[in-house]
C-alpha positions, 0 to 999 in steps of 0.5 A, spaced: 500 500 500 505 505 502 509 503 496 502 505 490 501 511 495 508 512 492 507 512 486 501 516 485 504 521 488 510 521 484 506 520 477 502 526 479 507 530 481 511 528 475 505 531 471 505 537 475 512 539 473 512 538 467 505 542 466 508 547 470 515 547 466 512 547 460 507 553 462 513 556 465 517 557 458 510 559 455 508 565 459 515 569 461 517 569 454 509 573 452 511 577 458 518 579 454 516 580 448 509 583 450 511 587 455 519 587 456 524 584 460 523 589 465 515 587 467 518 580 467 523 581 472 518 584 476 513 579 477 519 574 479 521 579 484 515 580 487 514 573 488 521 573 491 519 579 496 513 575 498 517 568 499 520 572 504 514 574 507 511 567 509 517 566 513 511 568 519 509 561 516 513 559 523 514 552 520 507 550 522 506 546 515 513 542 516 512 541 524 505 539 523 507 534 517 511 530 522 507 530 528 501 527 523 505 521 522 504 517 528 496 518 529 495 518 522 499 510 523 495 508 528 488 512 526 488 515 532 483 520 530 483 525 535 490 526 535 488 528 529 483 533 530 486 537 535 494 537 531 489 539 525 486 544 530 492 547 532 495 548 525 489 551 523 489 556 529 496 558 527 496 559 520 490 563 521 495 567 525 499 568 521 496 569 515 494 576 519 501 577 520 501 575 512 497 580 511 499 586 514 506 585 511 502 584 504 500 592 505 506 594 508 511 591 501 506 594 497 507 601 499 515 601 500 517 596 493 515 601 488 519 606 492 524 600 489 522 599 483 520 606 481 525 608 475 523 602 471 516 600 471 511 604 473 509 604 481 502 603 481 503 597 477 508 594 481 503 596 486 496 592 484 502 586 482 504 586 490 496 585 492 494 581 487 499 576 487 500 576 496 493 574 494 494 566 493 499 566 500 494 569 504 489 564 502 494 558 504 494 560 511 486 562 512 483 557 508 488 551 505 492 550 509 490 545 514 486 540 508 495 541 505 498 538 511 492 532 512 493 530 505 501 530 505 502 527 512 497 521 508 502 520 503 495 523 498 500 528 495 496 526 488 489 529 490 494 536 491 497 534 485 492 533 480 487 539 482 493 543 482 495 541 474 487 542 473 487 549 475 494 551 473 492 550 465 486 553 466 490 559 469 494 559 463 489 559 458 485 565 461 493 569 462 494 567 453 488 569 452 488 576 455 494 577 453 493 576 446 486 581 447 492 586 449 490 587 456 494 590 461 499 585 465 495 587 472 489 585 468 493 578 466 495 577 473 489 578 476 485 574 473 489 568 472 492 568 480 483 569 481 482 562 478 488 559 483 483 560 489 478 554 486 483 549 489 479 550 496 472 547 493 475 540 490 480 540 497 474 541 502 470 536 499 475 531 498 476 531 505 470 531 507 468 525 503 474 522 506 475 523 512 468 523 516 471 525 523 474 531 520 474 536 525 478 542 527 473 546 532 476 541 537 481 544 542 488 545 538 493 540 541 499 546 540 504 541 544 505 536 539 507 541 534 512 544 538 517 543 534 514 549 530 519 553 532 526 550 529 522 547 523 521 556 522 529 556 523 530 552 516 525 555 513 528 562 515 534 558 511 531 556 506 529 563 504 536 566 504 539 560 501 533 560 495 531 567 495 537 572 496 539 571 489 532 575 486 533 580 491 540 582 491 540 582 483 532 587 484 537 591 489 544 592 485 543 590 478 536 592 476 529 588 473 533 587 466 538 582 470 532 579 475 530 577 468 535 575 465 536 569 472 529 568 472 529 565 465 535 562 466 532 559 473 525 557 470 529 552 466 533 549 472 528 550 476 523 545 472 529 541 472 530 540 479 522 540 481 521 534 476 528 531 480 525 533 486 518 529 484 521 522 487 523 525 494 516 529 494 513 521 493 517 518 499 517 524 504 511 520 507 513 514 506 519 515 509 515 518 515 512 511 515 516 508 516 521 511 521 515 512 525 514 504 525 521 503 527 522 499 521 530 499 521 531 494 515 526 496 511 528 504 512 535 502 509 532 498 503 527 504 501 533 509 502 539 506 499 533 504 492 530 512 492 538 515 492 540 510 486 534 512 483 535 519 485 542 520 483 541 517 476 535 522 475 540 527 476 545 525 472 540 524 465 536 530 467 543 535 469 547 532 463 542 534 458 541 541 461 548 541 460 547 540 452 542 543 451 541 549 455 545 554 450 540 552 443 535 553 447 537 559 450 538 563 443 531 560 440 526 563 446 529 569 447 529 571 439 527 577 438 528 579 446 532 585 444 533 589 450 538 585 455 543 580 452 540 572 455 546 568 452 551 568 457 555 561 457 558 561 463 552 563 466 549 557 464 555 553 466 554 556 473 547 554 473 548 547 471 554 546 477 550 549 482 543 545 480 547 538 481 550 542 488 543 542 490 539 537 488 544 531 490 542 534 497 535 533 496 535 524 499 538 526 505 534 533 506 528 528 505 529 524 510 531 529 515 525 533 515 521 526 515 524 523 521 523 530 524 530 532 525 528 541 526 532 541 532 538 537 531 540 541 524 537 548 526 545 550 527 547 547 520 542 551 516 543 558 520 551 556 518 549 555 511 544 561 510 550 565 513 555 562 509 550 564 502 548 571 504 555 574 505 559 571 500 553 572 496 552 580 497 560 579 496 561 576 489 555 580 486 558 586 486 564 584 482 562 579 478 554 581 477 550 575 476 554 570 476 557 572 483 550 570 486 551 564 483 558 563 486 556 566 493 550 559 492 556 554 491 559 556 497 554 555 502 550 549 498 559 545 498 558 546 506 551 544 506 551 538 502 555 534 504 553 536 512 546 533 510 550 527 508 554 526 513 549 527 518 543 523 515 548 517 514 550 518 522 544 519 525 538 516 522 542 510 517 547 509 523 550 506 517 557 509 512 556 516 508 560 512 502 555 509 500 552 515 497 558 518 495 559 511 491 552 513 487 554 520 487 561 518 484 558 513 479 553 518 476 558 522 476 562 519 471 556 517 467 554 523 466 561 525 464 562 519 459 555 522 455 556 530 455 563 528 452 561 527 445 557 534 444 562 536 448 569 534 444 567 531 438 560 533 436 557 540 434 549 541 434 546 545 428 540 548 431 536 553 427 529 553 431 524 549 435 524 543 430 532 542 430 532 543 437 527 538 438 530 532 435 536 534 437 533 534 445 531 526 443 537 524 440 541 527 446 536 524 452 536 517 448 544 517 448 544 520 456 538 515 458 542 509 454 548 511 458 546 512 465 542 506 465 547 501 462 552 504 467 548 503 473 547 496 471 554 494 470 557 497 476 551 496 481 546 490 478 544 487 485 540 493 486 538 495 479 535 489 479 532 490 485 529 496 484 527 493 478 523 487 481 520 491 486 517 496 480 514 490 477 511 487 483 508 494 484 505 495 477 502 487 477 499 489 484 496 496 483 
């Protein structure tokens, strides 16, 4: 059963990433070329301002992910009830908070943003899009947190792609009946706000004894507060890029990263699918004590895992340039072909994402406090070096200040989830991380060296992207199969017998 939960929830969330990289590469380019790189990065940086603000969020969301397991484990249900309770108590909290500073940012970012669009727009763009976060915290928050912490991260999933598509084809549409970026926005973000309908009542109907007018049970989500210091990490370390490059080097270069961070970010986002399906698998199984079987799913998820990343990321590599030059054809007004960004780019998404397995279990296992003190050290370690390296070498420099924090956080993450939660050898991972690293090299090599791709537009570039994912993929798995045939087999089993059985 825990493993078909996994597997609805990674295939849908799969089809999410994909839904939503692919309108991610259709929307900003219309931004552009409608209304210029500016108008573009504004957006992006509003929604950046705004991830900072839902540090009032308080760790809620995560603390009380970890504190359903258990109950929901042993079905449990007024455990249940008063967790939720409480998390609906404090989101309601926040989202006041959430709302005061929503109005606060709306009068102080056009000061900012002043000499390159104009204010009043910046100013509607701030309300509308805080919209969405002020209505996670009063009204969907809690059915969030029950459907994850269930292991039915799919039903989120699914209603998401649904209205995400209907958002973008009402955004296209006013677009192309020439109204204003505020207009586009507002109607598209409205359209968002639908998913309380589909979740109230699927909760409803699931989950009879749903009820959070009982007494919040505050206790069992104490952890709140460390899980807030990860989440105060987190933004420095995810978001600082964006507000750094709004407050030195202008809209124009916020939108040059976004373009560039849309195509990584969709990498990392569909590579990121496996672990958001084995988070409350994970949370499963630790709850239970299941030792053996902790360390069989684990060592399957990292191999798995870091072969994802190998294919996806030497694709990335390959292709990223080409691709580069054919979506922003026409876009004029700032220079987007920039290789050793790219190059950056490619590094940092790996330096990242091979972190993601560790990171999963931690947060699975509920481990906010034990690891509060790395996260602040990495944030430190990002914000510094980052504000440093920006002022010399513009865009790339917060590239560079990332790399620094992600080389001291990532192999922490590893070297604490292999001592204190496996109890087994870090070298396992970093045998993975190795293999696949040298897999990854033997399938760029080609392109690198020997061929060069000729690429005149979308058609080209397309096949070019089969060819080049057929020779990856062939590489990678035949590599994986040679130097670890005892688990690929394994894994292999184990997919059969789940597809038999579902």
């Amino acid at each position: 059963m825990r493993t078909k939960k996994v597997i609805m929830n990674l295939m849908s969330n799969i089809m999410l990433q994909i839904v939503t990289a692919a309108i991610n590469f259709i929307l900003p380019r219309l931004f552009m070329t409608t209304y210029g790189s500016a108008s573009n990065g504004l957006i992006s940086s509003i929604k950046q301002f705004l991830s900072y603000l839902k540090i009032i969020e308080a760790g809620v969301g995560n603390a009380s992910i970890a504190a359903l397991y258990k109950p929901l484990s042993l079905r449990d249900k007024e455990q249940i009830n008063g967790i939720l309770s409480a998390t609906n108590h404090f989101y309601r909290r926040s989202g006041i908070i959430f709302t005061m500073l929503v109005a606060l940012l709306a009068i102080f970012y056009p000061l900012v943003v002043g000499d390159e669009v104009n204010p009043r727009t910046a100013l509607y763009l701030v309300l509308i899009l805080g919209i969405s976060g002020m209505w996670e915290y009063f009204f969907i928050g809690k059915y969030l947190v029950l459907l994850t912490a269930d292991q039915k991260s799919y039903v989120i999933f699914r209603i998401q792609v649904i209205l995400v598509i209907a958002s973008t084809i009402l955004a296209i549409t006013f677009i192309t009946l020439g109204f204003s970026i505020v207009v586009v926005i507002a109607w598209s973000s409205v359209l968002l706000l639908l998913d309380i309908v589909f979740l109230r009542r699927y909760v409803k109907i699931k989950y009879c004894y749903f009820n959070i007018s009982v007494k919040p049970d505050t206790q069992a989500i104490k952890a709140k507060w460390d899980a807030l210091i990860h989440q105060i990490a987190s933004l420095v370390v995810f978001n600082t890029p964006f507000i750094l490059i709004t407050v030195f080097l202008g809209l124009a270069e916020v939108s040059v990263f976004t373009v560039y961070n849309m195509v990584f970010n969709a990498v990392t986002l569909f590579v990121s699918a496996f672990s958001g399906a084995m988070l409350a698998a994970f949370g499963d199984i630790l709850v239970k004590e299941d030792r053996d079987e902790l360390h069989k799913y684990f060592q399957q998820f990292e191999t798995v895992f870091y072969a994802a990343v190998a294919f996806c990321y030497t694709c990335t590599a390959i292709l990223i340039l080409p691709f580069m030059t054919i979506y922003t054809a026409g876009v004029e007004d700032v220079n987007y072909i920039r290789p050793w960004l790219a190059m950056l780019f490619v590094i940092v998404g790996v330096a990242n994402t091979i972190r993601i397995p560790s990171n999963t279990l931690i947060n699975a296992a509920g481990h906010f406090r034990e690891t509060k003190n790395r996260a602040i050290i990495e944030a430190v370690i990002n914000l510094v070096s980052s504000i440093i390296f920006v002022q010399f070498l513009g865009v790339e420099g917060v590239l560079i200040g990332g790399l620094c924090s992600y080389a001291y956080r990532t192999c922490d993450l590893i070297l604490y989830t292999s001592k204190e939660i496996l109890k087994n050898s870090a070298l396992h991972t970093v045998k993975k991380i190795t293999r696949n690293m040298i897999l990854a090299f033997i399938a760029a090599s080609p392109f690198a060296f020997f061929i060069e791709l000729h690429i005149t537009g979308a058609g080209t570039w397309l096949i070019a992207a089969i060819c080049v994912s057929l020779w990856t993929i062939t590489i990678v798995l035949l590599g994986n199969f040679f130097l670890e045939p005892k688990m690929m087999r394994a894994i292999w089993d184990h997919v059969k017998r789940t597809i038999t059985n579902t």
